[in-house]
C-alpha positions as CSV (number, residue, x, y, z in Angstrom):
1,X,-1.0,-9.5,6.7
2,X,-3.7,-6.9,6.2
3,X,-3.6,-7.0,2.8
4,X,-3.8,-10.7,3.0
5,X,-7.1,-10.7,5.0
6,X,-8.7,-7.8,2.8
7,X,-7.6,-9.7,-0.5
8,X,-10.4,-12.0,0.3
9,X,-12.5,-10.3,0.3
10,X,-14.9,-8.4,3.2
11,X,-12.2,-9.5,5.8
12,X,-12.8,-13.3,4.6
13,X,-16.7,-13.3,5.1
14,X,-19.0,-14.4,3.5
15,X,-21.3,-11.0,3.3
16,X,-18.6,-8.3,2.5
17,X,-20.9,-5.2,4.1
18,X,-18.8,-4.9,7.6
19,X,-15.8,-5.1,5.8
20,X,-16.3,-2.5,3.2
21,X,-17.6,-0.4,5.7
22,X,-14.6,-1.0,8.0
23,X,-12.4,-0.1,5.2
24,X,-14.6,2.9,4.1
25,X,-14.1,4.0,8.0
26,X,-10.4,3.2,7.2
27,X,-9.5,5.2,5.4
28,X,-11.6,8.1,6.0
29,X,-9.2,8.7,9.4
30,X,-5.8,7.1,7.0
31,X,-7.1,10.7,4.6
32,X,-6.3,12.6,7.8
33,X,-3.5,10.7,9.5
34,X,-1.4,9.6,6.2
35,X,-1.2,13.7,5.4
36,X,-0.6,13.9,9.3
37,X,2.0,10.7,9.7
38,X,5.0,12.6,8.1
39,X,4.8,15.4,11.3
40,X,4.5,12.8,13.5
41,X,6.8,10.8,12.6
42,X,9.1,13.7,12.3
43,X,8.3,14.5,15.7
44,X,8.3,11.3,17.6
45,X,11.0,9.2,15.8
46,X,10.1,5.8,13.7
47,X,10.4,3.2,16.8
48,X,7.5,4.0,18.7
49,X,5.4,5.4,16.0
50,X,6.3,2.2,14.0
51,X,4.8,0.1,17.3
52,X,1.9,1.6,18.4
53,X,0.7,1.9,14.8
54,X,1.4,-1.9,14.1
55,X,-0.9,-2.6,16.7
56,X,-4.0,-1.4,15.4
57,X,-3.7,-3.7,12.5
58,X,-3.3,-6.9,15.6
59,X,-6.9,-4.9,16.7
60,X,-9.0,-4.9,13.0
61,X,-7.6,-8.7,13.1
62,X,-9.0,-9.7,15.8
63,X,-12.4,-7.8,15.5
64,X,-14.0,-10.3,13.0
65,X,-13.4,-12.8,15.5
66,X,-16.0,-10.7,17.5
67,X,-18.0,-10.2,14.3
68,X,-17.4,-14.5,13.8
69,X,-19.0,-14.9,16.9
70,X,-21.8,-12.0,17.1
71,X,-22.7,-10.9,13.9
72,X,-22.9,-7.5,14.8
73,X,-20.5,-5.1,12.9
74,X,-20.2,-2.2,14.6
75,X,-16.5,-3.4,16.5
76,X,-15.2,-4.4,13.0
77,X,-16.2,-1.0,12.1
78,X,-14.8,0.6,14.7
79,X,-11.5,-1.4,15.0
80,X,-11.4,-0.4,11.5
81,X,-11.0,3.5,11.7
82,X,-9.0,3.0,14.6
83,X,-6.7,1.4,12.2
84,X,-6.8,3.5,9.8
85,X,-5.0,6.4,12.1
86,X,-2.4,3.9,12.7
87,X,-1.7,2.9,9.1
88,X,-1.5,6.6,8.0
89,X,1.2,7.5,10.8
90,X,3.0,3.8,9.7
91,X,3.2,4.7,6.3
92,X,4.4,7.9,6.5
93,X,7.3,6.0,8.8
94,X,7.9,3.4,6.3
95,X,8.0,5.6,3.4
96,X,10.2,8.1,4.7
97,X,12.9,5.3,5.9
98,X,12.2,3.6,2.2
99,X,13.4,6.5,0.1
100,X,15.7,8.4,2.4
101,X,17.6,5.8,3.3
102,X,19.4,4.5,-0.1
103,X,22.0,6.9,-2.0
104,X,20.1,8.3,-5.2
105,X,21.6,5.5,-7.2
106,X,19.5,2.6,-5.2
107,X,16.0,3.6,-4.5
108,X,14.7,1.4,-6.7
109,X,16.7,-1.4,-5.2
110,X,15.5,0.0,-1.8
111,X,11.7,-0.1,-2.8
112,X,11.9,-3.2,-4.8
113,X,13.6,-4.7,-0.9
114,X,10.7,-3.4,1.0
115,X,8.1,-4.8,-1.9
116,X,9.3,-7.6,-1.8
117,X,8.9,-8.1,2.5
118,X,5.6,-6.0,2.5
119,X,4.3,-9.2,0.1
120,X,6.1,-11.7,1.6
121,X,3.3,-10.8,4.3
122,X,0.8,-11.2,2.2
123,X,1.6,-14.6,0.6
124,X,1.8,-16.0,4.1
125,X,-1.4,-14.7,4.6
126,X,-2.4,-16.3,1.6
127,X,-1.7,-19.7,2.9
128,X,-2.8,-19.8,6.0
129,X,-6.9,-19.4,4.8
130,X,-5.9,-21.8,2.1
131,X,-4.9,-24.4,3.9
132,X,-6.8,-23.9,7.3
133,X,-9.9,-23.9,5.2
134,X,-8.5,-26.4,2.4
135,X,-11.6,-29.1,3.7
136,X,-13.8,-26.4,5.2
137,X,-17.1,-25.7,3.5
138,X,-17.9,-22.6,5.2
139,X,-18.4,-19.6,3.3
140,X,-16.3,-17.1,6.1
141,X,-12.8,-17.7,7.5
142,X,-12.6,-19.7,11.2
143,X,-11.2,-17.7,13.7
144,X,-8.2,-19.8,14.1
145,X,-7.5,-18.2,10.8
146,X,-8.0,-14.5,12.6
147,X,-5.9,-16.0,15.6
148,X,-3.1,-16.5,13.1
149,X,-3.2,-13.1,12.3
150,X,-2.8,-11.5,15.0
151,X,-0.3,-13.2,16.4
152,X,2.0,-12.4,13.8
153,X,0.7,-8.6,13.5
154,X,1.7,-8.1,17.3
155,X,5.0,-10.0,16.2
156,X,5.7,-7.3,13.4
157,X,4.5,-4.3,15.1
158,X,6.9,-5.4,18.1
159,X,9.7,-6.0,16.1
160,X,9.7,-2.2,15.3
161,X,11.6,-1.6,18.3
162,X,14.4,-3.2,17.3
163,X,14.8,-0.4,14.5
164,X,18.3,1.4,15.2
165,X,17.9,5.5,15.5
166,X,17.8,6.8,12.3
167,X,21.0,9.1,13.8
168,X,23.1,6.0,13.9
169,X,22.4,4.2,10.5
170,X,25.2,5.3,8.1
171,X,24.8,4.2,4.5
172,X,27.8,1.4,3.2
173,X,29.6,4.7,1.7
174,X,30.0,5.9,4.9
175,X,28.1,8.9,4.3
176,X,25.1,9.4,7.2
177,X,21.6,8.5,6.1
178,X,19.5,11.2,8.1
179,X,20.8,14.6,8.3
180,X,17.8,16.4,10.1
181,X,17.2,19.1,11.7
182,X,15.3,19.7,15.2
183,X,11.4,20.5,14.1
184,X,8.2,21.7,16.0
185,X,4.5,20.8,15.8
186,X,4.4,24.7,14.7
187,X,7.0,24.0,11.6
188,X,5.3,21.0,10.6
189,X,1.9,22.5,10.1
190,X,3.1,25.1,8.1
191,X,5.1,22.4,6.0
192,X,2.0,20.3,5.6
193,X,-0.1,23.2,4.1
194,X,3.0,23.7,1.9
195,X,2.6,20.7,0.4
196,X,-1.0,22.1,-1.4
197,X,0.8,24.7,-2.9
198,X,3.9,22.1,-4.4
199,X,3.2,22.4,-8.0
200,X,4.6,18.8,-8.4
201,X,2.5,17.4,-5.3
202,X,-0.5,18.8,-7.2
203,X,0.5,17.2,-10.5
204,X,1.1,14.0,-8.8
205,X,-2.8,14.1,-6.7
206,X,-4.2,11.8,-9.5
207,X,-1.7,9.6,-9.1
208,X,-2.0,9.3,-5.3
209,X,-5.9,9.1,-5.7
210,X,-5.8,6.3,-8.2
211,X,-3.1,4.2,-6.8
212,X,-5.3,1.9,-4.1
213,X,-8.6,2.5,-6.1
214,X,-8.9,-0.4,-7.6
215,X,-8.4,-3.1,-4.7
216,X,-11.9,-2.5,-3.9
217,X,-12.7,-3.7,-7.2
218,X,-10.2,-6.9,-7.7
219,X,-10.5,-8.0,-3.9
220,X,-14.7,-8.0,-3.7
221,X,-16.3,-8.0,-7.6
222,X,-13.5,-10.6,-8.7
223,X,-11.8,-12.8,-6.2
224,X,-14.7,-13.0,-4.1
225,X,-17.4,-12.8,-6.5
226,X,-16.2,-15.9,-8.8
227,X,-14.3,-18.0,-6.6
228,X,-14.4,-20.7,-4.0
229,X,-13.1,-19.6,-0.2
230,X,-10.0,-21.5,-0.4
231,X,-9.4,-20.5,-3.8
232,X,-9.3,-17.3,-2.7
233,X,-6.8,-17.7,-0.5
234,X,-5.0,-19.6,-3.6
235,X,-5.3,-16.3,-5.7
236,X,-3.6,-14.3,-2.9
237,X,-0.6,-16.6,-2.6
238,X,0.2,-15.7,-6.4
239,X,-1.1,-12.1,-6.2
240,X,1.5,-11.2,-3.8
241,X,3.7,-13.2,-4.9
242,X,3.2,-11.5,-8.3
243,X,4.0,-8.3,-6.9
244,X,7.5,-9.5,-5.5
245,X,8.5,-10.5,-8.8
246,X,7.1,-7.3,-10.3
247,X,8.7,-5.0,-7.9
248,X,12.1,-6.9,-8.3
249,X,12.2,-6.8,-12.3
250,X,11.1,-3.0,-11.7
251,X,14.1,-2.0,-10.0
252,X,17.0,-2.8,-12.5
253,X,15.6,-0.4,-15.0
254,X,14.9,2.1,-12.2
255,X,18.3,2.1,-10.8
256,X,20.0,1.7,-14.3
257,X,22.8,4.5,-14.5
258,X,23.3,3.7,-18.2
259,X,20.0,5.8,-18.3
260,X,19.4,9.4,-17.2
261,X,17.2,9.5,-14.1
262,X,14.2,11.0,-16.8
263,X,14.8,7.9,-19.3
264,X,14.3,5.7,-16.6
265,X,11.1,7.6,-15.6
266,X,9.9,7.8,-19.5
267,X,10.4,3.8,-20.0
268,X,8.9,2.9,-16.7
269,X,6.2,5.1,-17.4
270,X,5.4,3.6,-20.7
271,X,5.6,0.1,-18.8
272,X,2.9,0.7,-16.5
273,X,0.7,2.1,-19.1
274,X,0.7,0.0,-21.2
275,X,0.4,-2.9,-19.1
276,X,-2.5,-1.3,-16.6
277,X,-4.5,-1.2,-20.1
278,X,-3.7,-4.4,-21.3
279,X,-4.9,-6.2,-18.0
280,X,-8.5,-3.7,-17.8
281,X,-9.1,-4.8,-21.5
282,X,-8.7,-8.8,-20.2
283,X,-10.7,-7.8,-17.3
284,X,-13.4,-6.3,-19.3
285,X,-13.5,-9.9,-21.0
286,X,-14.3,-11.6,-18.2
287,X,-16.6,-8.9,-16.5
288,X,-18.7,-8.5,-19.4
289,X,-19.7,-13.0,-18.2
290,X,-21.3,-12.0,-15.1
291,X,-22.8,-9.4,-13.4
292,X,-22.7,-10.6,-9.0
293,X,-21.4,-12.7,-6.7
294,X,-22.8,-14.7,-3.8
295,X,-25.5,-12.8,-2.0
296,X,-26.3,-12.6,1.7
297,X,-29.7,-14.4,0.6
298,X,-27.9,-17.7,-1.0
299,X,-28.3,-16.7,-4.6
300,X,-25.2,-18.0,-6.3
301,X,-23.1,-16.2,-8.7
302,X,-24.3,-15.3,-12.4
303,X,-20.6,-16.6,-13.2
304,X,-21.0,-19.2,-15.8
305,X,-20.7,-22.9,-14.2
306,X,-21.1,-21.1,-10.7
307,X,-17.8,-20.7,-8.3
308,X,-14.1,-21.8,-9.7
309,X,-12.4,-23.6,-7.5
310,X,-8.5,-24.4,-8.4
311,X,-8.7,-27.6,-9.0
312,X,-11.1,-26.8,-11.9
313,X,-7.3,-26.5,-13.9
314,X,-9.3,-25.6,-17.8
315,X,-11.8,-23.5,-16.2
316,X,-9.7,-21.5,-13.7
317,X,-6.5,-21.1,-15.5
318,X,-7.5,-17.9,-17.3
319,X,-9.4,-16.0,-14.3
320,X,-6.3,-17.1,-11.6
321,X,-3.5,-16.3,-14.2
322,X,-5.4,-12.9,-14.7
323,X,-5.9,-12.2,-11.0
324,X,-2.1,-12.9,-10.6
325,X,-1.3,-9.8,-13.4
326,X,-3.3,-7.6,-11.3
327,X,-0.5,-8.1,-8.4
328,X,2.4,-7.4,-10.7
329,X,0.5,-4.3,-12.2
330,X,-0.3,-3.0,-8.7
331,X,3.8,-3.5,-7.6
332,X,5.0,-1.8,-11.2
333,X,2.4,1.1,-10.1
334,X,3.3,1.7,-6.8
335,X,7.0,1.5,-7.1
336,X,7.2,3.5,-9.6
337,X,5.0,5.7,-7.8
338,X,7.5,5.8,-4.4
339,X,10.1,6.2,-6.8
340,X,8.9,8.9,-8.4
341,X,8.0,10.9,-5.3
342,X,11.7,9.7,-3.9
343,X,13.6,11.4,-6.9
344,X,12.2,14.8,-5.5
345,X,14.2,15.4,-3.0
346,X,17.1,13.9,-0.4
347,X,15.7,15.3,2.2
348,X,13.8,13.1,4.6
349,X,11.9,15.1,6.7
350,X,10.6,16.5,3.5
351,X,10.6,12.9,2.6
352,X,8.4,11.5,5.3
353,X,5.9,14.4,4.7
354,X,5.6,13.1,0.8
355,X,5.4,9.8,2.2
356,X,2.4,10.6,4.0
357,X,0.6,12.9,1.5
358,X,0.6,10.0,-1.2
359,X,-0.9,7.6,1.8
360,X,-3.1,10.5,2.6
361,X,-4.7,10.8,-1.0
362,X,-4.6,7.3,-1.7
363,X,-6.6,6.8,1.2
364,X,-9.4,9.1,-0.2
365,X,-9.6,7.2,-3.3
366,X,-10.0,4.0,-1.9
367,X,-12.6,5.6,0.4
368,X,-15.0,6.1,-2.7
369,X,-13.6,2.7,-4.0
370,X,-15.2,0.9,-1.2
371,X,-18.0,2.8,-0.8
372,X,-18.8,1.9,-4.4
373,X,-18.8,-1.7,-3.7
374,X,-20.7,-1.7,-0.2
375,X,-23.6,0.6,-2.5
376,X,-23.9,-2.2,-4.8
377,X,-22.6,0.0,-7.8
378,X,-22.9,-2.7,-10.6
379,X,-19.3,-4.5,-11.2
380,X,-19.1,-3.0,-15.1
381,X,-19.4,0.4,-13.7
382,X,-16.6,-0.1,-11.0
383,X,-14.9,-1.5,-13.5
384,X,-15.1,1.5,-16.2
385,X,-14.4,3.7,-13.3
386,X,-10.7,2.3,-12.3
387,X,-9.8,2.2,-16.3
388,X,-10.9,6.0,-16.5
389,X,-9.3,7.1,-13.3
390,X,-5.9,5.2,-14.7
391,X,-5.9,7.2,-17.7
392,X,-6.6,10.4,-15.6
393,X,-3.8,10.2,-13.5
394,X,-1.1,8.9,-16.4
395,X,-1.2,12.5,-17.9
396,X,0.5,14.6,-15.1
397,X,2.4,11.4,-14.0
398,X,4.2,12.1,-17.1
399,X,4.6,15.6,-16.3
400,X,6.6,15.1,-13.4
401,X,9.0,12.4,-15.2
402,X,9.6,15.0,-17.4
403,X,10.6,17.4,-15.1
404,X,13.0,15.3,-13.2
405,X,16.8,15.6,-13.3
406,X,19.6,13.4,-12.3
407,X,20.1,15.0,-9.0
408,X,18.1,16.4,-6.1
409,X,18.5,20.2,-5.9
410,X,19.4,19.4,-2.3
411,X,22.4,17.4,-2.5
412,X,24.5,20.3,-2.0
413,X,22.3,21.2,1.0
414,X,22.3,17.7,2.3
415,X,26.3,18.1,2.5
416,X,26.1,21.2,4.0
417,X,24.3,19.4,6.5
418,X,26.5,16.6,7.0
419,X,29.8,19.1,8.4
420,X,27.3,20.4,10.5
421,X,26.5,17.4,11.8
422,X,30.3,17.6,13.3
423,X,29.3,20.0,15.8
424,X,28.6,19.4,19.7
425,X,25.4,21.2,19.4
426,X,24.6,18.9,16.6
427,X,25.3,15.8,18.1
428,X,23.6,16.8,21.2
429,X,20.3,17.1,19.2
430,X,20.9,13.6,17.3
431,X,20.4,11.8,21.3
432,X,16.8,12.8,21.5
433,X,15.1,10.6,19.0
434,X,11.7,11.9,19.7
435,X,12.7,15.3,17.6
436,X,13.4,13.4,15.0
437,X,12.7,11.1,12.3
């Protein structure tokens, strides 16, 4: 649903300042609590964490009603950062049940699962701005639209207590999905700083950085810069739905076992490549026709012929079908990313703390990546700027496929771990679910 409301654009309004500012404050706190989220989840177990978190996003909802109603940003601002603590610890949960859960054999099954609900959100969120502002001329979402919203968030952050312990979910093999240990806020730190030393982590930093960079970019200096408000909402059905169908396709080649677990890697890697340059040369295309969008001040768009709307079918075919490829090329990306960081390890304490590193520097990236667009760097430049960082991060990405194997080194460990799990002692641990993840 988040991603629904930020895919239009500065929260849906019509002057996108408050709402890159809100996601700048966002993420500056998601830097912090996405590296934080894996030791917290760690420590306080995935139900509550999972709750409290989801309602922060209910909160940044409902503060452009506020902002509908007062014009004064600071709340949205605010909310924002608030949320961005949640979302980092969130993630981290999220992550760390996503790739911990599945046998080695069907992560990318697992991934492609949780894609595919994680957009399901978003095309709902799509919708409702479409049609509740089907006949609307306004330039900014109603707030029944915002009311809608959070409703639902409260809904989904509620439902995370309906989440079994991760003690008692067993895998259809019988074998136990979480084989943890007890941990400390002591251990945890020291694990965190570990992870700035992980050769692989490092390799893997560009990759992180660059992987929500260019939201910034297709949410405010495309969708909102050359098309109508309810078309916007249009664009997000298929951009999310895009991704579903991206992150579904992805996962039979990622969970081939005709393949060795680096062949996979190799081909997927030469997937995303290829087609993350093929959609920035389109873009370039059309970028190169205009050079803003509506202004505060009621200057129109330089876009030729002024705002598309999608009804305009010759004249918005190209831009909409174009906007839709940047939701299947943001699903191959990051599921290939979660599946690369998945193929690491078994472990999911280790997991969860992997989980919340990527969040962690993906947050600073898209940090500077709103910051860019709320300073009015010109749309060429942010444009240049997401192709460049793309080809930055592809050269130690394929480091790390080359380095992976077809098992985790601690498979053996995590069987040791499993006859421990026999003992009183064990079992006696497993009951307190705050100690674990």
């Amino acid at each position: 649903m988040f991603n629904a409301l930020n895919g239009m654009g500065g929260g849906g309004q019509m002057d996108r300042t408050t709402g890159n500012n809100a996601n700048t404050a966002l993420y500056c706190t998601f830097i912090v609590f996405g590296i934080l989220g894996g030791s917290i989840v760690n420590l306080f177990g995935v139900r509550w964490t999972i709750f409290c978190s989801g309602l922060t996003y209910a909160l940044y909802s409902g503060s452009y009603i506020y902002l509908n109603h007062t014009a004064n940003g600071a709340f949205t601002i605010a909310a924002g950062a608030i949320l961005g603590i949640g979302a980092g610890v969130l993630w981290a949960a999220q992550g760390m049940i996503m790739v911990s859960y599945p046998r080695e054999e069907e992560k990318g099954k697992y991934i492609a699962i949780f894609w595919i609900i994680f957009n399901l959100g978003g095309v709902i969120g799509g919708i409702l701005p479409f049609a509740i502002n089907f006949h609307s001329e306004k330039d900014s979402l109603s707030d029944g639209v915002y009311i809608a919203f959070v409703v639902l968030e409260c809904l989904g952050a509620a439902m995370g207590l309906a989440l079994a312990p991760p003690a008692k979910v067993v895998r259809d093999d019988g074998s136990a999905v979480v084989l943890v240990k007890y941990t400390s806020a002591g251990k945890e730190a020291v694990e965190i700083a570990k992870l700035f030393l992980n050769p692989l982590m490092l390799a893997l930093l560009p990759m992180c950085f660059t992987s929500n960079f260019f939201y910034s970019y297709q949410f405010g200096p495309v969708n909102a810069s050359i098309f109508t408000l309810r078309t916007r909402g249009f664009n997000n059905i298929f951009y999310w739905g895009a991704q579903m169908v991206g992150a579904y396709a992805l996962s039979y080649l990622l969970d081939n076992q005709r393949l060795t677990r680096r062949m996979r890697g190799l081909v997927a890697f030469v997937i995303v490549a290829m087609f993350f340059n093929v959609i920035w040369g389109g873009t370039l295309k059309q970028q190169l026709k205009y050079t803003h969008g509506p202004l505060p001040d009621g200057t129109p768009t330089d876009y030729p012929g002024g705002l598309i709307d999608f009804l305009e079918h010759k004249r918005a075919a190209g831009p909409i079908i174009l906007y839709m490829l940047y939701g299947v090329g943001d699903a191959l990306y990051q599921n290939f990313a979660y599946w690369l960081i998945g193929s690491l390890t078994n472990d999911s304490q280790k997991l969860s703390r992997y989980a919340g590193f990527y969040k962690g520097i993906q947050s600073l990236g898209a940090t500077v990546a709103w910051q860019l667009d709320a300073k009015s760097v010109s749309y060429l430049h942010q444009l240049i700027g997401n192709w460049v960082l793309l080809g930055i991060s592809l050269v130690p990405m394929l480091y790390v496929v080359w380095t992976l194997k077809d098992h985790s080194e601690d498979a053996q460990d995590a069987a040791k771990d499993a006859e421990a799990g026999s003992s009183l002692e064990y079992a006696e641990k497993q009951q307190v679910e705050g100690a674990y993840v």
